[in-house]
C-alpha positions as CSV (number, residue, x, y, z in Angstrom):
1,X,78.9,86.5,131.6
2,X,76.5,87.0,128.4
3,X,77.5,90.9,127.3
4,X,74.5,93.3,126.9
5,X,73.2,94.3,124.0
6,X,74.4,98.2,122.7
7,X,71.1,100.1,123.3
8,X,70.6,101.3,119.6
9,X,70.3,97.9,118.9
10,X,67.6,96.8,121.6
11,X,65.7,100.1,120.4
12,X,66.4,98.4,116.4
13,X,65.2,95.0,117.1
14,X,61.6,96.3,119.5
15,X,61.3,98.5,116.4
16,X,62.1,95.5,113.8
17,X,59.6,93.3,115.7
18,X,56.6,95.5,115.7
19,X,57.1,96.3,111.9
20,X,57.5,92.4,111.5
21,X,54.4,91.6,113.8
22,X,52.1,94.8,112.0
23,X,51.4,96.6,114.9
24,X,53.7,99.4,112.4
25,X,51.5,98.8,109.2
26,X,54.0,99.6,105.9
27,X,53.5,103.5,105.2
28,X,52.5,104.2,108.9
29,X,55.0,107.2,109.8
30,X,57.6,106.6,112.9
31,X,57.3,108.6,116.4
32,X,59.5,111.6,116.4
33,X,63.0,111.2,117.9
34,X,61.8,112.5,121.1
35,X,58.5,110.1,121.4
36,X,61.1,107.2,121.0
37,X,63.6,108.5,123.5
38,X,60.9,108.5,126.3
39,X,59.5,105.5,125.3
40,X,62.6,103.6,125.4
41,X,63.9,105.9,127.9
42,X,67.4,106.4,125.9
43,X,68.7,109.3,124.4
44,X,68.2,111.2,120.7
45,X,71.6,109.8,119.4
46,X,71.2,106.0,120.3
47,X,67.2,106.8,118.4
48,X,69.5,107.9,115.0
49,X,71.5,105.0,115.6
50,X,68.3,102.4,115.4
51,X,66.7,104.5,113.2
52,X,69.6,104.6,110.5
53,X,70.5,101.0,110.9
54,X,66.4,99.7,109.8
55,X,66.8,102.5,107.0
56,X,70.1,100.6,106.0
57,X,67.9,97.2,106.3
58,X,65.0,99.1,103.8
59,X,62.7,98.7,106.9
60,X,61.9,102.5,107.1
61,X,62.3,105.2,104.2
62,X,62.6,109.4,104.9
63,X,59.8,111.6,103.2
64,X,61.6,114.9,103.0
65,X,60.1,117.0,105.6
66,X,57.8,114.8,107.1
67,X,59.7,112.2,108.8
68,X,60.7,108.5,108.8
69,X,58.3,105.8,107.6
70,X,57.5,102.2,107.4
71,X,58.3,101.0,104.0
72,X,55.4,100.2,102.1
73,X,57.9,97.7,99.6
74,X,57.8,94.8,100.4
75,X,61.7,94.0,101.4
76,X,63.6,91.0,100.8
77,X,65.7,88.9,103.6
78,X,69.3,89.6,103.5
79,X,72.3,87.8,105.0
80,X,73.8,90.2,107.9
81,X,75.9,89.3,111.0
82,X,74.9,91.8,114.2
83,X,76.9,94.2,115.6
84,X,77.2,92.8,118.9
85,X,78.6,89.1,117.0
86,X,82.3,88.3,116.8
87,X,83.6,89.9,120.2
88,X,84.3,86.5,121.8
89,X,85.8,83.4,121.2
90,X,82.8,81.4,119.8
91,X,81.7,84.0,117.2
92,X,85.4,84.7,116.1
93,X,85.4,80.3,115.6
94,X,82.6,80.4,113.6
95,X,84.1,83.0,111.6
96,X,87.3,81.1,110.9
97,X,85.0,78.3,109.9
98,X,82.8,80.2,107.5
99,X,86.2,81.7,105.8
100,X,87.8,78.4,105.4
101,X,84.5,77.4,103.5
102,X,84.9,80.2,101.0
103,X,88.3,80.5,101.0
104,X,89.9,77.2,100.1
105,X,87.9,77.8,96.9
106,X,89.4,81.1,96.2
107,X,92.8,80.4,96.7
108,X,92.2,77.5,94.1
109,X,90.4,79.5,91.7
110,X,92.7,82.6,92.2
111,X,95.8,80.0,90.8
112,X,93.8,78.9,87.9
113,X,92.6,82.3,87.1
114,X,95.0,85.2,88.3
115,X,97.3,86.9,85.9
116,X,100.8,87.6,86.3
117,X,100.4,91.3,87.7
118,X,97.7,89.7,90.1
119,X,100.1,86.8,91.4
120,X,103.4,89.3,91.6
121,X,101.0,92.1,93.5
122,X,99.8,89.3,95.8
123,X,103.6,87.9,96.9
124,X,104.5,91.8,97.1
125,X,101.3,92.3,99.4
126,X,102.0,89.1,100.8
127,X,105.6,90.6,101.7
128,X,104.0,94.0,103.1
129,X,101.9,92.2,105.5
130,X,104.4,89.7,107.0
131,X,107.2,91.8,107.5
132,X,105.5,93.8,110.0
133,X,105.9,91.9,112.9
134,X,103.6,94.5,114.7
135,X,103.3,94.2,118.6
136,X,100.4,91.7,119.3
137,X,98.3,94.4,121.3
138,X,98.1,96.3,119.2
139,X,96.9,94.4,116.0
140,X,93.6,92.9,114.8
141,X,93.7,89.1,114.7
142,X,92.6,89.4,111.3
143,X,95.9,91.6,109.9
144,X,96.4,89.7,107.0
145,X,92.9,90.5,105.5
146,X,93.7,92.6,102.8
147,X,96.3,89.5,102.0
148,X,93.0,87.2,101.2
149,X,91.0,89.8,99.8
150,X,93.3,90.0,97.0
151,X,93.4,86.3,96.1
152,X,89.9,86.7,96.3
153,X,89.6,89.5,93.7
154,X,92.0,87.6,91.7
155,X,89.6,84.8,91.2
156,X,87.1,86.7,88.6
157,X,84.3,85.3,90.7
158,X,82.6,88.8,92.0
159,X,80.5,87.0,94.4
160,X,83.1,85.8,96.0
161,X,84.9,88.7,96.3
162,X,81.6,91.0,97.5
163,X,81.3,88.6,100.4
164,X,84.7,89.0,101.7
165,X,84.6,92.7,101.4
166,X,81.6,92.5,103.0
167,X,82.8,90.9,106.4
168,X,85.7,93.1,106.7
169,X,84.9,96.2,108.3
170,X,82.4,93.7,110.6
171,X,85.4,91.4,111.9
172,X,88.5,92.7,111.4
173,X,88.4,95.3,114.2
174,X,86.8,92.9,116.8
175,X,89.8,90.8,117.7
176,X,93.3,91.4,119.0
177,X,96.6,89.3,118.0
178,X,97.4,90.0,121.9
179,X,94.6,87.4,122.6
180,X,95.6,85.0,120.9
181,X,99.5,85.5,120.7
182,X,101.7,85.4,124.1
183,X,104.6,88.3,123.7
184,X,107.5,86.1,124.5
185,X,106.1,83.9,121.2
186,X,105.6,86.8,118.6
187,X,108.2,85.8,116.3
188,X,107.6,82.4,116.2
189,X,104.0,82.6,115.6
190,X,104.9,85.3,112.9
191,X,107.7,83.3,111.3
192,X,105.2,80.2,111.0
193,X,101.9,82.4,109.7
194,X,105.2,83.6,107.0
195,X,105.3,80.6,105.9
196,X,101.7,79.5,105.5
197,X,101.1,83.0,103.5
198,X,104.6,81.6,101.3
199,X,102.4,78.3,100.7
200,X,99.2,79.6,99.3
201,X,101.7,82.3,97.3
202,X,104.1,79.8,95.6
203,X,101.4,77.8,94.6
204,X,99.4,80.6,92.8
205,X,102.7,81.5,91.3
206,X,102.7,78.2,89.7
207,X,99.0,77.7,88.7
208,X,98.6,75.3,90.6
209,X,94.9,75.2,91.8
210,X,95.0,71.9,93.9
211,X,98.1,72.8,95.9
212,X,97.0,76.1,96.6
213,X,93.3,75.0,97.8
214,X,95.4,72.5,100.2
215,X,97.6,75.8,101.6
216,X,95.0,77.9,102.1
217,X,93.2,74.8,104.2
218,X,96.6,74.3,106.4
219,X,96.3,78.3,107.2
220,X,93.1,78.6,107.9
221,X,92.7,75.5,109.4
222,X,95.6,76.0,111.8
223,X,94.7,79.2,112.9
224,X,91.0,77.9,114.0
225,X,93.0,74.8,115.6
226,X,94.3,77.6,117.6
227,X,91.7,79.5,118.7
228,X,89.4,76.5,119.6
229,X,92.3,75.4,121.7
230,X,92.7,78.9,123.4
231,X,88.7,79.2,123.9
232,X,89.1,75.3,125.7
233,X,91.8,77.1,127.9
234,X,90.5,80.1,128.9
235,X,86.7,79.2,129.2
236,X,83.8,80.3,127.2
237,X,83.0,83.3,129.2
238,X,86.5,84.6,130.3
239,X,87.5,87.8,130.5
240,X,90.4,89.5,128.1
241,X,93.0,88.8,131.6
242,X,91.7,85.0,131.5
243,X,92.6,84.4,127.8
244,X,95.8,86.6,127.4
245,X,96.8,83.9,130.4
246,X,95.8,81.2,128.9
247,X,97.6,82.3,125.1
248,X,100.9,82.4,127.6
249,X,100.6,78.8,128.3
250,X,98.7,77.6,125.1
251,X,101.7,78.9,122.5
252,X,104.4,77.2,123.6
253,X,103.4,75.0,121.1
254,X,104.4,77.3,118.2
255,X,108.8,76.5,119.0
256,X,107.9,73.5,117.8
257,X,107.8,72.9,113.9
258,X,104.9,73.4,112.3
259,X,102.4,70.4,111.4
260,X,102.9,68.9,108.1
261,X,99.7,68.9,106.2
262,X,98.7,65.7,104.5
């Protein structure tokens, strides 16, 4: 079952399109609040919502006391993932697969580049992180972010960097470890993440760029091995109930030893 869009974003993307199409010409002034709630039939707050999101885009600017309207500048694309992507198991795939892109790159440039504060604050991070052992349920997926954002500072490449930072407040929240993780296999699965994170780790330690690119691959591309294995389980469209069952049968894998990467 496809999920329905949030209604301040169906209000944002009617609004988006008729500024796109003209029929709002740049420095034409918005309907009040009120004129859009009837028109859309939705409420004042879910009109702020849509309203503040195409001022965030540059679509609309505020003339003190007069209202909201069209931008007359013209406004350049940007890259943006939607609020309503990364909830299921394809969007949270495609995910992994645009982070191992960027990040086996910054692991290797973070172990040619990082200084010796950077490298002991990212084992004593590293450290942090793993010996949590949080309860599945009640973790984001993504728990180790802050883990990869600093190898990602550490490589002096800014871009790099901004573009992390700039996905985390959008995907970290969306995803449970409970998902993904059976109970009855927590301490395996965070015994063999442990010793992925000690991989990348050692190898920034010792400069070595090459190693850690190939450590930060193995992570990243287990952890998408295992979520494309859990969405083949569980079914494009199943509910939370059908893919917690299906991470129950799926990790029994994880008491056996972990893959040796080539």
């Amino acid at each position: 079952m496809t999920k329905r869009k949030p209604l301040s974003t169906v209000v944002a993307d009617s609004l988006r399109e008729k500024i796109s199409s003209g029929e709002l010409q740049p420095g034409i002034q918005l309907p009040t609040e009120a004129e859009l709630g009837a028109q859309y039939d939705v409420s004042r707050t879910v009109v702020r919502e849509a309203v503040a999101r195409l001022r965030s885009e540059g679509l609309v600017v505020p003339h003190q006391g007069r209202g909201m309207f069209v931008n007359e500048a013209p406004v350049p694309r940007t890259f943006s993932i939607p609020d309503e992507a990364l909830r299921t198991l394809p969007e949270t795939i495609a995910l992994l697969e645009l982070r191992l892109s960027v990040e086996v790159e910054a692991a290797g440039l973070c172990a040619e580049r990082r200084t010796e504060a950077e490298a002991d604050n990212i084992r004593a991070l590293m450290e942090q992180v793993d010996a949590r052992h949080d309860d599945p349920s009640a973790i984001q997926i993504h728990y180790d972010y802050d883990f990869h954002l600093a190898i990602a500072k550490a490589t002096r490449n800014e871009f790099i960097y901004a573009f992390l930072a700039y996905l985390r407040p959008i995907i970290v929240p969306r995803f449970q470890l409970g998902h993904v993780v059976a109970t009855d296999v927590k301490e395996v699965y965070y015994a063999r993440i442990h010793a992925e994170h000690r991989a990348i780790v050692d190898a920034i330690g010792k400069q070595d760029g090459r190693a850690a690119r190939r450590a930060m691959r193995a992570h990243l591309a287990n952890s998408l091995e295992r979520v494309r294995a859990l969405a083949l389980a569980a079914g494009i469209d199943a509910t939370d109930v059908d893919q917690q069952a299906a991470a129950a049968a799926l990790f029994a894998e994880l008491k056996r030893p972990p893959r040796a990467e080539g």
